[in-house]
C-alpha positions in Angstrom: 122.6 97.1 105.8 122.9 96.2 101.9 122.8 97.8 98.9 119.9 96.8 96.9 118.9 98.8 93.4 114.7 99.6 92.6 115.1 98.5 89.2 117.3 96.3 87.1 117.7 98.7 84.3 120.4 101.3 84.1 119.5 105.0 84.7 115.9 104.1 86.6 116.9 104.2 90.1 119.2 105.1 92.6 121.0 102.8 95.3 119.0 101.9 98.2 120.3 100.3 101.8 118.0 97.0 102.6 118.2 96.3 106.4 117.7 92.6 107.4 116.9 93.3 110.9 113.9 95.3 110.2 113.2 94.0 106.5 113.0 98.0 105.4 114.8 99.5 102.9 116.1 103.2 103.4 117.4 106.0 101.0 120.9 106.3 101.9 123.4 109.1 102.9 124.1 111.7 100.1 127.5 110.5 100.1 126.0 107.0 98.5 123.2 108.5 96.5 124.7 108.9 93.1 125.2 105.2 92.6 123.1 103.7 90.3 120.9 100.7 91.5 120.8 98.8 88.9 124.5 97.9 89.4 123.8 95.7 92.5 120.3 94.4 91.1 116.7 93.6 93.3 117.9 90.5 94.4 121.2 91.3 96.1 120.4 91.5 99.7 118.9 88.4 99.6 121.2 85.9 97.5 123.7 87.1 99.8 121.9 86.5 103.0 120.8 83.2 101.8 124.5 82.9 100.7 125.3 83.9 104.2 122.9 82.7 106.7 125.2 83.5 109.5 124.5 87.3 109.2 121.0 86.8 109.3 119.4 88.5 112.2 117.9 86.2 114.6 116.4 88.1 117.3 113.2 90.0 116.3 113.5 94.1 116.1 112.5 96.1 119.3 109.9 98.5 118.2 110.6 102.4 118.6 108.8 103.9 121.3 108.6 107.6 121.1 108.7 109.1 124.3 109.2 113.0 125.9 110.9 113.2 129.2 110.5 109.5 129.7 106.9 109.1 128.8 105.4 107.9 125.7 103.6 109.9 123.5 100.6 108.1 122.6 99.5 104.2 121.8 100.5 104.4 118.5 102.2 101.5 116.9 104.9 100.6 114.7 105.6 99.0 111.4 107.3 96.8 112.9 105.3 96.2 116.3 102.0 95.5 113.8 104.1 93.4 111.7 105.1 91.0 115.1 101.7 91.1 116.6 100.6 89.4 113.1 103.2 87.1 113.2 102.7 85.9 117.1 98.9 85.6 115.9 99.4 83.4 112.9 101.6 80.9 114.9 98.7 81.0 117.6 96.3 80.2 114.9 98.1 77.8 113.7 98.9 76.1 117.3 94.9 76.2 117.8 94.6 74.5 114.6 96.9 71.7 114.8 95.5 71.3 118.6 92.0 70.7 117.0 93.1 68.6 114.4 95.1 66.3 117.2 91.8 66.0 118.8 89.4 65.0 116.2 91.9 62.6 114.9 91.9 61.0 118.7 88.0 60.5 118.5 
């Protein structure tokens, strides 16, 4: 996780932890709360990721499942489930697409 501030001016907001794996950002431990955001800026997580491109994350997040005793607890779906099913349907779009576009260029 990195710190990352809501705001760019002083006294607006407190510190917040931006996870790259999940692209969230979280409200951190008390023990980090009293930091003022506006000391690391919006933008740090990702000038320093794009700084860094080796810590970048590049397997996809496993979604949580909750379960009780082993079973899950309904068919309800994460953030971050939704958020891969969108992606995994824009690249089939766009594979379908560029398929049909192959084949009216052949006729």
């Amino acid at each position: 996780v990195l710190p990352v501030g809501t705001s760019e001016d002083l006294r607006v907001g407190r510190v917040k932890v931006y996870c790259a794996k999940c692209e969230q950002q979280y409200t951190p431990r008390s023990k980090f709360a009293d930091i003022d955001g506006s000391f690391f800026g919006m933008s740090f997580p990702h000038v320093f990721l794009l700084s860094y491109s080796s810590q970048v994350p590049l397997d996809p997040p496993r979604p949580f499942v909750p379960r009780i005793f082993g079973f899950k607890l309904h068919g309800h779906t994460s953030i971050i489930e939704r958020k891969l099913q969108k992606e995994r349907q824009k690249e089939k779009e766009q594979r379908q697409a560029a398929i049909a576009n192959e084949q009216m260029n052949r006729t």
